[in-house]
N, C-alpha and C positions, 0 to 999 in steps of 0.2 A: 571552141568552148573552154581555151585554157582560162584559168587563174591562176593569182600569183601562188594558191596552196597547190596548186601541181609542181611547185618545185621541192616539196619536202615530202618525206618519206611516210605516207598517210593514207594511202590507199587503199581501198576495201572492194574493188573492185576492177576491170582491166579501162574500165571507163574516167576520161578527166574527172576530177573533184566536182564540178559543176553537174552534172549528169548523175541524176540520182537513179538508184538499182533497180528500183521499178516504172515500168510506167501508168501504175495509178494515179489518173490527177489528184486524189487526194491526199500524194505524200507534201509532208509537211515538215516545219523544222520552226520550235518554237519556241522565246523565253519570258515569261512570266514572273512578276513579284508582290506582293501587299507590302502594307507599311500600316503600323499600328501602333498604340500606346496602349499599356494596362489601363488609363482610367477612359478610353473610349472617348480623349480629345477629339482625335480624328482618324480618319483612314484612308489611305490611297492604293490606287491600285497601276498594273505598268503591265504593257505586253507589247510585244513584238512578234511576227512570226511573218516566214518566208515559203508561199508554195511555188516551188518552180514551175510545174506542168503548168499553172494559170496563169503564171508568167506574175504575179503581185508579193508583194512587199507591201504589209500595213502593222500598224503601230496604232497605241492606244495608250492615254493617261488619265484617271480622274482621281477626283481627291473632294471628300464632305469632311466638314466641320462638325462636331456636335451640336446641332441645334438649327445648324445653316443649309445653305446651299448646294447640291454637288456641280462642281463643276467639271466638264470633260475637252479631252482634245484628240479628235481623229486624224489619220491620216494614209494615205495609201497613193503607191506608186508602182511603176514597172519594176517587179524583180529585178536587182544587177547579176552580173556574171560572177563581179568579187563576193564572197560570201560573208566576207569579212566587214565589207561596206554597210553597217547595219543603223543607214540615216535615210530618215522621209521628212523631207523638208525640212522643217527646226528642228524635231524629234530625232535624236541620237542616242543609240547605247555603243557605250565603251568597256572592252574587257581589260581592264589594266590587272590583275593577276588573274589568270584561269583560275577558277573555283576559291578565290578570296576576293577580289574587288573589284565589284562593276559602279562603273557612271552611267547616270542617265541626266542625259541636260534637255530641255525643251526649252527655248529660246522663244524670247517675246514674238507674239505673232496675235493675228486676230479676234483669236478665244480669249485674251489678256491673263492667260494661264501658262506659268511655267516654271522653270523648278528648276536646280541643279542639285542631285542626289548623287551621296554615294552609299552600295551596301558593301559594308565588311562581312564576309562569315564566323562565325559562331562554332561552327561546326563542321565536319566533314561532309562530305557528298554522300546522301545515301542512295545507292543505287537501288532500285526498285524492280519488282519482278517483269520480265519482257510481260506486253499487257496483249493478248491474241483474244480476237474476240470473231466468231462465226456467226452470218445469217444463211440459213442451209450449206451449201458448199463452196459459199463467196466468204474470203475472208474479211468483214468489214473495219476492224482495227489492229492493225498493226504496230506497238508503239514502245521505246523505252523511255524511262522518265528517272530524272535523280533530282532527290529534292534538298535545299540545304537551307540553316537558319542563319540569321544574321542580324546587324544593328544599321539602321543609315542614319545617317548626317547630311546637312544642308539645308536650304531653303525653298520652299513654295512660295508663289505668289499667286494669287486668283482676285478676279473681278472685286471679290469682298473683303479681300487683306492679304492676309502672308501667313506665313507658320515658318521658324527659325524649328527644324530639326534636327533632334540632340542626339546621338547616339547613344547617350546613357537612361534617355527615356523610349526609343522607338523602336520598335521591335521589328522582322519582317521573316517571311519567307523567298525566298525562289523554288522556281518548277522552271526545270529545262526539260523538252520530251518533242520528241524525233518519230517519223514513222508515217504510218498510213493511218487517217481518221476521217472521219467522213465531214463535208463541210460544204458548204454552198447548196446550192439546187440539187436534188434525189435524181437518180438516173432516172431517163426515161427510155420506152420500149421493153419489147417482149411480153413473155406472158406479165398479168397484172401482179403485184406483190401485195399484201397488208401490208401499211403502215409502221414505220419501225418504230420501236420501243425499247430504251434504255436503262436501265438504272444503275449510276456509277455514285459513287461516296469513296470520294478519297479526305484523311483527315492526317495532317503532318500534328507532328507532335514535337513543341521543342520544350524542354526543364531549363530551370534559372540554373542547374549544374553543369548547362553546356550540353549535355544531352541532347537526340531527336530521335525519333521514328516516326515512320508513314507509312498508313492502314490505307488500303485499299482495295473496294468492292465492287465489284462488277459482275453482269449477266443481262441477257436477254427477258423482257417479260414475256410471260405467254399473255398470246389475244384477248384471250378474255381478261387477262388483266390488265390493258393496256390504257381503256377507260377510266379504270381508276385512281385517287390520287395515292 
C-alpha cells in the first residue's frame, strides 16, 4: 500500500499514507470550489473527493449562464493508491502552489463541456473548528475543513457557447475538508433507528479588502422536528 508520499516525512500515523486512521467506510478526503461574478453572469461549481474504504474516486463540474442552460459532467472511477493522482477521465485537478493555485482542466469529451481554470487565492486558509457531530454513542461526523477565497481565470465551453473568465471579474471559494461524514446508503441491522436529521449552515464570507471568514452551524434536529421544513 506504499505511495510515492511515503517517502517524505508526513506521517500521522504508524500506517503507509494510503491507509487511512480509521476504518469507517465513510472516511473521506474532499475538494470543492464555486465560481462567480458580482452581476450573477454565471456560476460554476467543481468537486472532487476521494473515499478509500469504497475504494471510488469521483469528480464533478457544472456551470449555468444567466438565463440558460446548466450544464454538468460526472465522473467516477476506482480509487488510485497515489493520492496525488487526482484525474477521472478528462476531469483533472492540479495543485501547482499548495494553498495559492489550483488547475482544473476537463478536457473535450461527450457532455461537449469543458473548461481550463485556474484559482489564485485571495486569502489565507482559514482553518475551521474540528466539526464532531454524535448520533447517541456513534460518532457520525468527524471532520476538518479550511476555507479560502480567490479569483479564477480561463475558459469554459459548454453545448451553448463558452464564457472567457476574467480574473478581475470572477470571484470563488474553495472548501477543502477531510474526515468521517456519512454518504451513500444508511447502515443496515440491529435494533431499528429514526431517521437522521441534520441541520448544517455553513456561510464563507470574503470583503473586496481581502478579508474572509466562515460561520458554521450545526446540530442534530430532534424527532419531532424532523418533519418539518
Amino acid at each position: 500500500m506504499l505511495n510515492k508520499l511515503d517517502d517524505f516525512p508526513i506521517h500521522q500515523t504508524p500506517e503507509p499514507i494510503a491507509v487511512p486512521s480509521t476504518s469507517d467506510r465513510n472516511v473521506y478526503d474532499r475538494t470543492w470550489f464555486n465560481g462567480y461574478t458580482a452581476d450573477g453572469a454565471y456560476y460554476f461549481g467543481i468537486g472532487i473527493a476521494i473515499y478509500p474504504h469504497r475504494k471510488i474516486l469521483d469528480c464533478a463540474f457544472s456551470v449555468v449562464e444567466r438565463g440558460g442552460r446548466q450544464h454538468c459532467f460526472y465522473g467516477s472511477r476506482r480509487a488510485p493508491i497515489e493520492r496525488t493522482e487526482m484525474q477521472v477521465g478528462p476531469f483533472r485537478l492540479e495543485v501547482i502552489e499548495p494553498m495559492l493555485r489550483t488547475r482544473v482542466v476537463l478536457d473535450d469529451n461527450a457532455t461537449g463541456l469543458a473548461c481550463d481554470l485556474t484559482f489564485s487565492a485571495r486569502t489565507a486558509a482559514i482553518q475551521e473548528a474540528r466539526q464532531t457531530l454524535w448520533s447517541g454513542d456513534r460518532r457520525a461526523m468527524d471532520s476538518t475543513r479550511f476555507d479560502q477565497f480567490g479569483r479564477w481565470s480561463g475558459v469554459i465551453s459548454h453545448p451553448d457557447g463558452g464564457i472567457k473568465v476574467d480574473d478581475r471579474t470572477c470571484y470563488g471559494t474553495k472548501d477543502r475538508s477531510w474526515g468521517v461524514r456519512n454518504v451513500g446508503e444508511r447502515d443496515v441491522g440491529g435494533a431499528p433507528m429514526p431517521p437522521p436529521s441534520v441541520f448544517f449552515l455553513w456561510v464563507p464570507r470574503g470583503e473586496q479588502d481581502g478579508s474572509g471568514a466562515s460561520t458554521m452551524m450545526r446540530g442534530l434536529r430532534r424527532a419531532r422536528d424532523a418533519g418539518r421544513a
